[in-house]
C-alpha positions in Angstrom: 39.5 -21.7 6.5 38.6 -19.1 8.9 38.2 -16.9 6.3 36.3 -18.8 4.4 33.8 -19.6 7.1 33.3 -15.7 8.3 32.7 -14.6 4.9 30.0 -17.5 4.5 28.9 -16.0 7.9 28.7 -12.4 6.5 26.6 -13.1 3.4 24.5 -15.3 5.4 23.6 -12.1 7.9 23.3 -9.9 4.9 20.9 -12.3 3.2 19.0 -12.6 6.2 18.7 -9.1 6.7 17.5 -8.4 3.2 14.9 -11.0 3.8 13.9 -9.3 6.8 13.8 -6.0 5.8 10.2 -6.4 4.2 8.9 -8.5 7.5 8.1 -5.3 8.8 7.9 -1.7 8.0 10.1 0.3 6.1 10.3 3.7 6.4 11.4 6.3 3.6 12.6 10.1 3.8 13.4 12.0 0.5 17.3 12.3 0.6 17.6 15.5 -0.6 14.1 17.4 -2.2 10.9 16.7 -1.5 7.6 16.2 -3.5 4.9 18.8 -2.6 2.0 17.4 -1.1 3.6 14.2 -0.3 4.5 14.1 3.5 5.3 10.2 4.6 6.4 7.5 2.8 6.6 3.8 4.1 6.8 0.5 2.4 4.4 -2.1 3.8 4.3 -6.2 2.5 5.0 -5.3 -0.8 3.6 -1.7 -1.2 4.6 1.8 -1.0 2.0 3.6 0.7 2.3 7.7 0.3 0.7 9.5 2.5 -1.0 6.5 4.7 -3.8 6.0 1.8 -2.7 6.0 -1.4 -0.5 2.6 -2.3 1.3 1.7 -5.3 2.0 -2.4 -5.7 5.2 -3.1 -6.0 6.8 -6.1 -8.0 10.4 -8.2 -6.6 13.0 -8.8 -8.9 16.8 -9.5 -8.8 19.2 -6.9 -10.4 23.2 -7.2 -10.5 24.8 -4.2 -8.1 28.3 -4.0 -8.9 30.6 -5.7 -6.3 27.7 -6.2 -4.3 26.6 -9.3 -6.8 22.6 -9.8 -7.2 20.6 -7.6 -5.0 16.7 -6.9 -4.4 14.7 -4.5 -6.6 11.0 -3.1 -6.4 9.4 -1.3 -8.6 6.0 -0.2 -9.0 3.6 2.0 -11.1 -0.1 3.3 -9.7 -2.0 6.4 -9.8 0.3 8.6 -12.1 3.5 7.4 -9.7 6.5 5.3 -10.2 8.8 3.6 -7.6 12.1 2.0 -8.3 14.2 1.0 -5.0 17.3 -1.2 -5.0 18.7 -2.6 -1.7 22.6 -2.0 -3.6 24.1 -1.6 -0.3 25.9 -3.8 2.7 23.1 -2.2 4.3 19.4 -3.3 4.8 18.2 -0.5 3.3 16.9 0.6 0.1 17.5 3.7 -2.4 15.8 4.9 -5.5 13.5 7.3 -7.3 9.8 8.2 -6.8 8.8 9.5 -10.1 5.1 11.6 -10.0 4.0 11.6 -14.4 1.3 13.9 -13.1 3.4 16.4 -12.0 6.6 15.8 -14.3 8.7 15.7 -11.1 11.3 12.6 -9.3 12.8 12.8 -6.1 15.3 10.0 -4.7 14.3 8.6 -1.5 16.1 5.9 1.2 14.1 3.1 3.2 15.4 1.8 6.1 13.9 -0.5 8.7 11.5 1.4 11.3 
């Protein structure tokens, strides 16, 4: 039983926390290249804004993550970009790919709670 209640306790926090993760500001670092002439990236009620003036809408959907069950996805396309982020983690974070057509370059980024 105690079991039962501290993993009801767990996925609560987690649910919580995924919830809360677009209350405020997220912000997001390339994980391992960068893009040229992009230099901050942070994801504000519902849109990534690059660069503190361009912003790209992004829509909420539900995607299944493994082990992790259903998780939170955004994705968004704007101004010759496109953003997918997935929250497949224990974490409140969020991983994915910002893909610039223009250019015919992606870079993987990770968005985590200022």
């Amino acid at each position: 039983m105690r079991k039962l209640i501290a993993a009801t306790l767990f996925l609560f926090s987690i649910v919580l926390l995924q919830n809360s993760a677009f209350a405020g500001i997220l912000d997001c670092k390339f994980k391992d290249s960068s893009m040229t002439g992009i230099t901050s990236i942070e994801v504000k009620e519902e849109s990534l804004i690059l660069n503190n003036e361009l912003e790209i809408p992004l829509e909420k959907s539900r995607v299944k993550c493994g082990h992790f069950g259903h998780q939170t996805r955004f994705d968004g396309s704007a101004l010759g970009f496109q953003v997918i982020l997935k929250s497949c983690s224990t974490e409140a974070q969020f991983e994915g790919h910002i893909i610039d057509s223009i250019k015919k370059v992606a870079a993987d980024v990770l968005c985590q709670v200022k």
